[in-house]
GUTI-99548 format. One record per residue: residue in one letter; y, z, x of N, C-alpha, C, O in turn. Coordinates in pm, whole numbers, plus 50000, padded with zeros to 5 digits. Layout:
! residues N
 r    nv    nw    nu   cav   caw   cau    cv    cw    cu    ov    ow    ou
 a     Y     Z     X     Y     Z     X     Y     Z     X     Y     Z     X
...
***
This chain:
! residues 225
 r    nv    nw    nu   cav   caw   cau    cv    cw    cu    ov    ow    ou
 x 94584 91891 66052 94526 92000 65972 94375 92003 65993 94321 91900 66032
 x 94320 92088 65976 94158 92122 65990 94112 92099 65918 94188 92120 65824
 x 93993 92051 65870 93944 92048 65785 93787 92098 65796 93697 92024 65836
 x 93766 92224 65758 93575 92254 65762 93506 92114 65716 93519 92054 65610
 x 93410 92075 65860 93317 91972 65837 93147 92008 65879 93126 92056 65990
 x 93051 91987 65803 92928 91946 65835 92914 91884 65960 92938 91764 65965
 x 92876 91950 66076 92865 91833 66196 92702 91901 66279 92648 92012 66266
 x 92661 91778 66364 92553 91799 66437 92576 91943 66509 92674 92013 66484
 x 92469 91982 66606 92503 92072 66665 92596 92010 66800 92599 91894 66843
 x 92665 92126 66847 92755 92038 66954 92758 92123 67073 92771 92243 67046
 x 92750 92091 67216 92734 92174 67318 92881 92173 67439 92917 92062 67479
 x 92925 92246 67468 93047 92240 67530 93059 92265 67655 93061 92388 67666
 x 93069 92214 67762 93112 92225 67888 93179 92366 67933 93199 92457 67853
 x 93208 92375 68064 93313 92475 68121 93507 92428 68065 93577 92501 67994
 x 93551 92290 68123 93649 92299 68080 93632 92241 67941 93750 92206 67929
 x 93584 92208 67843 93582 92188 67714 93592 92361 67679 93697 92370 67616
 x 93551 92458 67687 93568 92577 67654 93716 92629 67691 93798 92646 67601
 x 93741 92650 67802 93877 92664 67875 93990 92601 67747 94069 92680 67695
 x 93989 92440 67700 94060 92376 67631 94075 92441 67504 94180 92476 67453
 x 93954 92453 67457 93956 92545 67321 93997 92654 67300 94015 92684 67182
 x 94023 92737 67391 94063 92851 67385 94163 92856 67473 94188 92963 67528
 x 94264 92701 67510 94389 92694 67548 94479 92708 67442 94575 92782 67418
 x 94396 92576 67360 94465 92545 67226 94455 92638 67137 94558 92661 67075
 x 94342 92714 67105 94391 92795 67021 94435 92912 67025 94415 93002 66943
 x 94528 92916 67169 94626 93028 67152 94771 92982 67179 94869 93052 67157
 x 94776 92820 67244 94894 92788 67247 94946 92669 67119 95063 92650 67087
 x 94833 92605 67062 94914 92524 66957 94826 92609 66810 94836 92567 66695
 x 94791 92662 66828 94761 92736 66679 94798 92860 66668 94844 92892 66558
 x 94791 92953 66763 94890 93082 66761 94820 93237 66766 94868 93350 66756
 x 94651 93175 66791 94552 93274 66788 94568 93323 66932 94565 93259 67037
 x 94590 93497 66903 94643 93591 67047 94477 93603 67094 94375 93612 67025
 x 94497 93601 67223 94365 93613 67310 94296 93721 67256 94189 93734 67197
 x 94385 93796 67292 94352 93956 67241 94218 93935 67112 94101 93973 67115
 x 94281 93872 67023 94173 93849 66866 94046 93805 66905 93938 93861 66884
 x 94085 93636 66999 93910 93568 67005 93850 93725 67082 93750 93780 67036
 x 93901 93764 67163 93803 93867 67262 93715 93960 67157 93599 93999 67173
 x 93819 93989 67027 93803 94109 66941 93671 94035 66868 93561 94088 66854
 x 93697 93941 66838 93580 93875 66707 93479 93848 66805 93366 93852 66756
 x 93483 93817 66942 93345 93768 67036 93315 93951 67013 93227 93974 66930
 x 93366 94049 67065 93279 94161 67063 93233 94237 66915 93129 94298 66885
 x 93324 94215 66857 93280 94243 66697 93132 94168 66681 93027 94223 66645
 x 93148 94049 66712 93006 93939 66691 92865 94009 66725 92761 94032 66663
 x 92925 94035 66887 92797 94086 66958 92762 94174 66935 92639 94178 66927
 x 92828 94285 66910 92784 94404 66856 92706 94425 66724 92621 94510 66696
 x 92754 94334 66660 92700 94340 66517 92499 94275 66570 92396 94335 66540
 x 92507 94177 66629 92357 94101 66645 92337 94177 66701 92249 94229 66633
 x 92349 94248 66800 92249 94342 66889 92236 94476 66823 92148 94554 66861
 x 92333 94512 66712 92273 94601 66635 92115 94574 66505 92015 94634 66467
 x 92178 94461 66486 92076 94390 66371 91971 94368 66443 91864 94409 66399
 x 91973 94293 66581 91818 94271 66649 91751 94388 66705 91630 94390 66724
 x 91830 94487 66731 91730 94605 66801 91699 94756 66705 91637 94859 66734
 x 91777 94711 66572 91746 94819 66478 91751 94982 66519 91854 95042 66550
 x 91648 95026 66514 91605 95146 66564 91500 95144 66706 91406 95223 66706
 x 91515 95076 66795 91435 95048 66830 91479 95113 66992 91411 95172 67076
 x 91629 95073 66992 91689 95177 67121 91776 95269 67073 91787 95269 66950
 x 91860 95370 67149 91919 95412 67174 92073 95411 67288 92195 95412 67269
 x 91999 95409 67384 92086 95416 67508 92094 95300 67552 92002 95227 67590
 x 92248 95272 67546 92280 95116 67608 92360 95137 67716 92458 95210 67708
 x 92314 95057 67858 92459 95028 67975 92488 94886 67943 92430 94782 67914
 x 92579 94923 67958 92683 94792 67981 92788 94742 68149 92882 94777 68220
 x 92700 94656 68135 92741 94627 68317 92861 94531 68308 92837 94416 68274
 x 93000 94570 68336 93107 94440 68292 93149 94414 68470 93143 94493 68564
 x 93182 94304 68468 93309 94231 68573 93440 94223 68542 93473 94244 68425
 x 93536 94193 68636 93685 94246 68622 93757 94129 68519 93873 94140 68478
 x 93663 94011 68485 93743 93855 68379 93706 93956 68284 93667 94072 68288
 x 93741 93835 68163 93730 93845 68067 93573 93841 68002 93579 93854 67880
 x 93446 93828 68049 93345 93848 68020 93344 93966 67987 93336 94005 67871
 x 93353 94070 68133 93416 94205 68127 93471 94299 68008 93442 94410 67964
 x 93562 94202 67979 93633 94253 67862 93572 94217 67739 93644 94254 67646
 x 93456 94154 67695 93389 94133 67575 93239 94228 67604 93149 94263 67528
 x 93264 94250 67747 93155 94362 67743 93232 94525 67684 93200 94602 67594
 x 93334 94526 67776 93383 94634 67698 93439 94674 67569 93442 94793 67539
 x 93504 94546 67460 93506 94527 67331 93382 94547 67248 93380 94580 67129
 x 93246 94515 67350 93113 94526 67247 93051 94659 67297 92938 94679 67252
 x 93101 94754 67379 93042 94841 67428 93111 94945 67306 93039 95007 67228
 x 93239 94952 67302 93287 95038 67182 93280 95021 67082 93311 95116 67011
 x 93233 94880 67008 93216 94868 66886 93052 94959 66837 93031 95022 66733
 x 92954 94933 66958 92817 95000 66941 92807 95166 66936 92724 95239 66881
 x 92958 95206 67040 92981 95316 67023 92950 95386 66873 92878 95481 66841
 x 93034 95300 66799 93106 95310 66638 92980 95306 66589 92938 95393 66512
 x 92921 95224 66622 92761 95221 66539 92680 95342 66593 92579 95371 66528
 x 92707 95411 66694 92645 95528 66720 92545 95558 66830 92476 95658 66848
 x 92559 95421 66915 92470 95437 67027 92495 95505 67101 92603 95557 67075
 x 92426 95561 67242 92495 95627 67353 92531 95520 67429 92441 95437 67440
 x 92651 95487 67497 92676 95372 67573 92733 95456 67687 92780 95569 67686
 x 92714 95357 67799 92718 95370 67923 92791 95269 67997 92704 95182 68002
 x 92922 95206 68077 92971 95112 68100 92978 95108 68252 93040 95205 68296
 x 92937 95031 68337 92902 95043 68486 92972 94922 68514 92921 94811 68499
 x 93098 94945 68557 93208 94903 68668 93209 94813 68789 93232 94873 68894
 x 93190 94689 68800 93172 94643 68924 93294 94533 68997 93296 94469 69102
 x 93399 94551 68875 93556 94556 68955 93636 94615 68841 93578 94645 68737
 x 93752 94630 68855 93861 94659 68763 93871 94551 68687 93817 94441 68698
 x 93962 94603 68591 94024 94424 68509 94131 94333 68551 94253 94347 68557
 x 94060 94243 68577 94189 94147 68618 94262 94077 68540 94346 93993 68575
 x 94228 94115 68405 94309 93982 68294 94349 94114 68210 94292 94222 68228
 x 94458 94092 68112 94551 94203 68053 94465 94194 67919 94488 94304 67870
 x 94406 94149 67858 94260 94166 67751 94199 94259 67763 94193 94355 67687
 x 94115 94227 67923 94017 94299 67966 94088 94412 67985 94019 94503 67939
 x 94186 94454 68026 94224 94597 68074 94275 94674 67954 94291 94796 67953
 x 94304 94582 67841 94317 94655 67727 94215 94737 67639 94212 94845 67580
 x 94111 94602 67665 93967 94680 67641 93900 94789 67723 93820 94874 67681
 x 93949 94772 67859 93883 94918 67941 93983 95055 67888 93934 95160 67846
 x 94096 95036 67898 94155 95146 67833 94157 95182 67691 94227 95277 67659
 x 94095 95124 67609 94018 95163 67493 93931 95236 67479 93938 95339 67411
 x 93811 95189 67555 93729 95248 67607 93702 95367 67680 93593 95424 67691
 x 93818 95401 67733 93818 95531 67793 93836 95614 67720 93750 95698 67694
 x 93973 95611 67656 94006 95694 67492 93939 95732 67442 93953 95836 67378
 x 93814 95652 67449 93685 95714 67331 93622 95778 67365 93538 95838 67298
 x 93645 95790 67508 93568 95851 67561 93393 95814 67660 93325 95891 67728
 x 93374 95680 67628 93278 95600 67721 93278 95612 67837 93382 95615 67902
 x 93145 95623 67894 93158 95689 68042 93166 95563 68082 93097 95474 68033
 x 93287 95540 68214 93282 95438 68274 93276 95456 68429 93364 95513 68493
 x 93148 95395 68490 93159 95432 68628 93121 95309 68721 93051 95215 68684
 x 93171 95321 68834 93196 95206 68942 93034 95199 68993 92955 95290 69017
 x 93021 95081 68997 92868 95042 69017 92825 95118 69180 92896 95144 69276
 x 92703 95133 69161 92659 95174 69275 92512 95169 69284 92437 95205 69193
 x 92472 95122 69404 92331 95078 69440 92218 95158 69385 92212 95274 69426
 x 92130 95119 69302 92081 95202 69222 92124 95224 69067 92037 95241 68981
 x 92215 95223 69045 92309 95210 68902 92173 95210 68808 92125 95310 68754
 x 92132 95104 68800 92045 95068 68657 91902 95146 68660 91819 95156 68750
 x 91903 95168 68605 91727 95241 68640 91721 95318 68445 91810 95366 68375
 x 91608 95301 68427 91605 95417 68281 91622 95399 68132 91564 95450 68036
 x 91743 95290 68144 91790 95254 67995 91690 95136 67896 91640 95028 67927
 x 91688 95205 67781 91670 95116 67690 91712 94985 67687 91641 94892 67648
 x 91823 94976 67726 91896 94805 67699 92050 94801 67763 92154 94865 67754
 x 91999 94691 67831 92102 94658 67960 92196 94499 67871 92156 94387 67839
 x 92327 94568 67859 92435 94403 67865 92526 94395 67949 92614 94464 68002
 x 92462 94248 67947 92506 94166 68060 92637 94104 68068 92650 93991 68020
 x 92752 94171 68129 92914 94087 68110 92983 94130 68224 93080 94199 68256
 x 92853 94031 68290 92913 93998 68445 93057 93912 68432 93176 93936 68413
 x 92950 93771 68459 93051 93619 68480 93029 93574 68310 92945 93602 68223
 x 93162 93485 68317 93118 93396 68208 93099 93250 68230 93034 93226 68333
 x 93140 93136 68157 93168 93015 68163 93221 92998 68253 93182 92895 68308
 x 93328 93066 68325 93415 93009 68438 93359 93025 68588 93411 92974 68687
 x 93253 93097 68588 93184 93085 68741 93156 92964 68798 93091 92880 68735
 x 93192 92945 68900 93201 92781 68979 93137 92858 69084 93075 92764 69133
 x 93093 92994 69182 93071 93013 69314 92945 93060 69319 92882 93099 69221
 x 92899 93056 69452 92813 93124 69465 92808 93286 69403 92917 93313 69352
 x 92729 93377 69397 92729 93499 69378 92673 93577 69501 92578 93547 69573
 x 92773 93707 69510 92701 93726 69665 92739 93885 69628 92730 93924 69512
 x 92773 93959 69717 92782 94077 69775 92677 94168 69615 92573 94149 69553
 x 92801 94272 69618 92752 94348 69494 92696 94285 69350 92607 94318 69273
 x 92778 94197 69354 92758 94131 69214 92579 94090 69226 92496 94106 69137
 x 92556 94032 69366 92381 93910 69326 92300 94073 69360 92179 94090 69353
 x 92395 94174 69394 92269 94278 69373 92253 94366 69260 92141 94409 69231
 x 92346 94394 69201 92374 94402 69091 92244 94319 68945 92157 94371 68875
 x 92290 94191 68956 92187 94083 68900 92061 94111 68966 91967 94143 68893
 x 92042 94105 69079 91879 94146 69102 91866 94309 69060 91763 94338 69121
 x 91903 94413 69001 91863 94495 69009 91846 94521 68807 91803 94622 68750
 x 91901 94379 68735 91938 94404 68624 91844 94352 68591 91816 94360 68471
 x 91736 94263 68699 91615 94198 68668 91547 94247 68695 91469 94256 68601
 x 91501 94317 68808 91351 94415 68852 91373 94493 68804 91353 94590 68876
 x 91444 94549 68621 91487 94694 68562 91358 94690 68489 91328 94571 68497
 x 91267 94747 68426 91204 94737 68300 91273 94691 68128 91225 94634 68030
 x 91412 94754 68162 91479 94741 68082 91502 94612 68053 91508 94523 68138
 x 91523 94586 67855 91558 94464 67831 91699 94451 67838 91780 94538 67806
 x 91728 94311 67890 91855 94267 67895 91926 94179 67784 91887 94062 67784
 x 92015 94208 67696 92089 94097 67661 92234 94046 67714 92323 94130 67710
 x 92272 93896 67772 92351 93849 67822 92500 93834 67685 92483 93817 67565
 x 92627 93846 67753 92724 93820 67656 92750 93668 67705 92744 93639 67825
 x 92785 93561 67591 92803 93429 67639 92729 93342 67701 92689 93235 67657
 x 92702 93409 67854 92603 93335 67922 92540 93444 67995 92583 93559 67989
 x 92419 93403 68077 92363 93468 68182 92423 93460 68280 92415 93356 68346
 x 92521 93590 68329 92577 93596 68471 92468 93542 68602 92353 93581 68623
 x 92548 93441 68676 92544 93349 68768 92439 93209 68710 92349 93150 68770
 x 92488 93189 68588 92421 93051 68525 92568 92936 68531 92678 92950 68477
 x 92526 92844 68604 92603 92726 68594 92683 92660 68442 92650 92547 68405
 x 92741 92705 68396 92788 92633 68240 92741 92507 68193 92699 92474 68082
 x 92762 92427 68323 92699 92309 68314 92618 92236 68360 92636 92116 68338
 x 92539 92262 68414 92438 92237 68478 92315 92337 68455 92202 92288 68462
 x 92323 92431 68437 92194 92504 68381 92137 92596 68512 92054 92687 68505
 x 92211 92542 68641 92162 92623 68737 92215 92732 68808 92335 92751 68831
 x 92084 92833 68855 92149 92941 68939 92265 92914 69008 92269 92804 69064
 x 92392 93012 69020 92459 92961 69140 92423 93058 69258 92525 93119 69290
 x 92357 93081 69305 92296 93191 69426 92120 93263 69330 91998 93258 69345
 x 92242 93334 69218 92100 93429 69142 92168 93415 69022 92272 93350 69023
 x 92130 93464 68920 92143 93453 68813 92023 93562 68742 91905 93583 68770
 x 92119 93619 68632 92023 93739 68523 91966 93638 68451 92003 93523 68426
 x 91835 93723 68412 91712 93656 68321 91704 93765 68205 91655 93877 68197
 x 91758 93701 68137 91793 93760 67985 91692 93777 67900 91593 93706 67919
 x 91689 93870 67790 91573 93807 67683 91645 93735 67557 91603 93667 67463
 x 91774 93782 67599 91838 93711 67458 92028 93672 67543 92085 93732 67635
 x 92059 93591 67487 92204 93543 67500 92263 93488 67408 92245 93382 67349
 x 92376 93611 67393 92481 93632 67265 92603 93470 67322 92675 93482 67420
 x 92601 93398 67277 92687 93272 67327 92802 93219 67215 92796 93171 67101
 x 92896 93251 67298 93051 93242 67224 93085 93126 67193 93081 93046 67286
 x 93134 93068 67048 93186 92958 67013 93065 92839 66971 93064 92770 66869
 x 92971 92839 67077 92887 92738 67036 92791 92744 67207 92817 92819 67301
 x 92671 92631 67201 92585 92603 67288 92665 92524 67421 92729 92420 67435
 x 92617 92650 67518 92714 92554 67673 92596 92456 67713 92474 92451 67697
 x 92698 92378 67774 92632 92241 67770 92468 92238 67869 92365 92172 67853
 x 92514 92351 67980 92418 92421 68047 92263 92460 67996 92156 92479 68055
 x 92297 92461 67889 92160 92549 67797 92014 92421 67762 91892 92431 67753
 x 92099 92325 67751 92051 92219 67707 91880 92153 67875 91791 92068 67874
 x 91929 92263 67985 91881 92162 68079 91782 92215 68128 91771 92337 68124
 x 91698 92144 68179 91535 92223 68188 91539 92320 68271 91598 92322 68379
 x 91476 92403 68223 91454 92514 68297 91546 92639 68267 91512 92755 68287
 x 91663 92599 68217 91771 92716 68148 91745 92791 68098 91808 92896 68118
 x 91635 92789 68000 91585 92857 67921 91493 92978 67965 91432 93056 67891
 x 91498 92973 68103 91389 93058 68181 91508 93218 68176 91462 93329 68201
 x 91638 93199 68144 91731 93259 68207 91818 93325 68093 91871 93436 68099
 x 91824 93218 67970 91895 93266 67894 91806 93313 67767 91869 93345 67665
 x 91640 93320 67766 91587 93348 67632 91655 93301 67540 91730 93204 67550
 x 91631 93380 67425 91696 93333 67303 91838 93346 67241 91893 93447 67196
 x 91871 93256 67247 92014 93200 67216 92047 93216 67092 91977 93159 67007
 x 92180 93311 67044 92270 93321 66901 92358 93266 66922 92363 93212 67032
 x 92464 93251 66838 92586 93178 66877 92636 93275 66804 92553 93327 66730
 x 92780 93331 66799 92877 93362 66757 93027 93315 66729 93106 93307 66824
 x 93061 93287 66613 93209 93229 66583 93283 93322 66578 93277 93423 66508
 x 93414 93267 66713 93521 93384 66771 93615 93360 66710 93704 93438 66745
 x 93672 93244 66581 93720 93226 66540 93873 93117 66605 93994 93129 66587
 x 93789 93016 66682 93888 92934 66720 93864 92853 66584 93770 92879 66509
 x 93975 92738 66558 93994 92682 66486 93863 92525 66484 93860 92419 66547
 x 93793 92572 66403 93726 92459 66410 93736 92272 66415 93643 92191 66412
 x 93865 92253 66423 93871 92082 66444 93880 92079 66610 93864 91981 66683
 x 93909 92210 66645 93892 92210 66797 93752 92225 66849 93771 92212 66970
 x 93616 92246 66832 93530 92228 66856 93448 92120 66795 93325 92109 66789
 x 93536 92048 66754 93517 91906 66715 93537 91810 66838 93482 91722 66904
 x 93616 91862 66830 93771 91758 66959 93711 91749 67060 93710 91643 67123
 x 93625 91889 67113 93627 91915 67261 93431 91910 67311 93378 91890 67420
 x 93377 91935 67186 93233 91943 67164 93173 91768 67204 93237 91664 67195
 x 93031 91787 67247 92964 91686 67243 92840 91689 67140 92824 91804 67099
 x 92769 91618 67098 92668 91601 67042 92587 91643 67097 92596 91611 67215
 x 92464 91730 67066 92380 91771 67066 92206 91646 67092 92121 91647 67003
 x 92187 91562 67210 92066 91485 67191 91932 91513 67195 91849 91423 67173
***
C-alpha cells in the first residue's frame, strides 16, 4: 500500500522513469492514456500561469513518441485557454497515446503541419516536444535542424519534460540539443539536470505530478546530493 511520505528531493534516471511508468500501468492499473492527460493538463496550466498575458501565439513543435503526444495534449488544452496554437509535425505518431492526441487535435481544429525548413520564425512562444527521456542517439537529419532553428528563433522556448536532445542522464548534448528558458519536467528531476552545465539547456525547471503512484517514486528515485 502507499503511503504519502515527506521525502528529500529525488532525481530519476532514464530507466528509473521507464519503470515508473511500467508499474504504474501494469501493477496499479493507471491507463497511459491518463499519465499523458495529467502531464499535459500540468503543462498547460504553468505555461498559462507563467506567461499570463504576455503572449499570444504559441507553436508547438512535437515528434512521433510520446513527448509528441504531451505536446499535443498541451497544445489543446492552451487551445481551451484561448491561445492561437500552431502544431509543427516532424513525424507522425508512433505510439497509440500520441495518435490519440493528434487526432484530437485535429477535431478542434489546430493547425497541424509537417515541418519544413524555415517552419519557426515569428512566434511568441515555441514548445518544445521533440524527444523525451528515452533519447539514447545522436540527433541528426531534420530533427538537429529543427533544434537549431528553435534556438537561433528570437522566440522564447519552453521544453516539455526535457530539452530535446539532452541526455537524461548525463546532462549532455547528444549531437545538439534545445536551449530552453524554462523546462516543464514530468514526475520529478532527471537525474541529468543535476550535472554541470545542464542548466545552460534546461533554464528553469517545474516539475509536474502525472499522477503515478507515489511509493513508486520512492522505489525507483535517488536522493537528491
Amino acid at each position: 500500500m502507499c503511503v504519502p511520505t515527506n521525502k528529500p528531493t529525488l532525481l530519476f534516471s532514464r530507466d528509473a522513469l521507464q519503470a515508473i511508468d511500467r508499474d504504474a500501468v501494469e501493477l496499479f492499473g493507471v491507463p497511459s492514456i491518463v499519465l499523458m492527460e495529467n502531464a499535459a493538463i500540468g503543462a498547460a496550466k504553468l505555461i498559462q500561469a507563467h506567461c499570463k498575458d504576455t503572449i499570444s501565439t504559441i507553436t508547438v513543435v512535437c515528434g512521433g513518441g510520446n513527448n509528441g503526444g504531451d505536446g499535443y495534449g498541451t497544445a489543446r488544452h492552451l487551445r481551451n485557454f484561448g491561445y492561437d496554437i500552431n502544431i509543427l509535425q516532424l513525424a507522425k505518431p508512433n505510439t497509440t497515446d500520441t495518435a490519440i492526441n493528434e487526432h484530437i487535435a485535429l477535431h478542434m481544429n489546430i493547425p497541424i503541419t509537417q515541418w519544413i525548413t524555415g517552419a519557426i520564425c515569428g512566434d511568441s512562444l515555441i514548445i518544445d516536444a521533440i524527444f523525451g527521456t528515452g533519447l539514447n542517439r545522436t540527433v541528426t537529419g531534420d530533427y538537429a535542424e529543427a533544434i537549431n532553428e528553435i534556438n537561433t528563433s528570437d522566440s522564447r522556448c519552453i521544453s516539455l519534460d526535457i530539452p530535446s536532445g539532452l541526455d537524461c542522464d548525463d546532462g549532455i548534448p547528444q549531437g545538439c540539443c534545445v536551449q530552453a528558458a524554462e523546462t516543464i519536467s514530468f514526475v520529478g528531476l532527471k537525474l541529468g539536470f543535476k550535472k554541470e552545465g545542464a542548466s545552460r539547456f534546461t533554464g528553469n525547471v517545474s516539475v509536474v505530478d502525472i499522477g503515478c503512484p507515489h511509493c513508486l517514486l520512492q522505489t525507483y528515485g535517488v536522493v537528491a546530493t
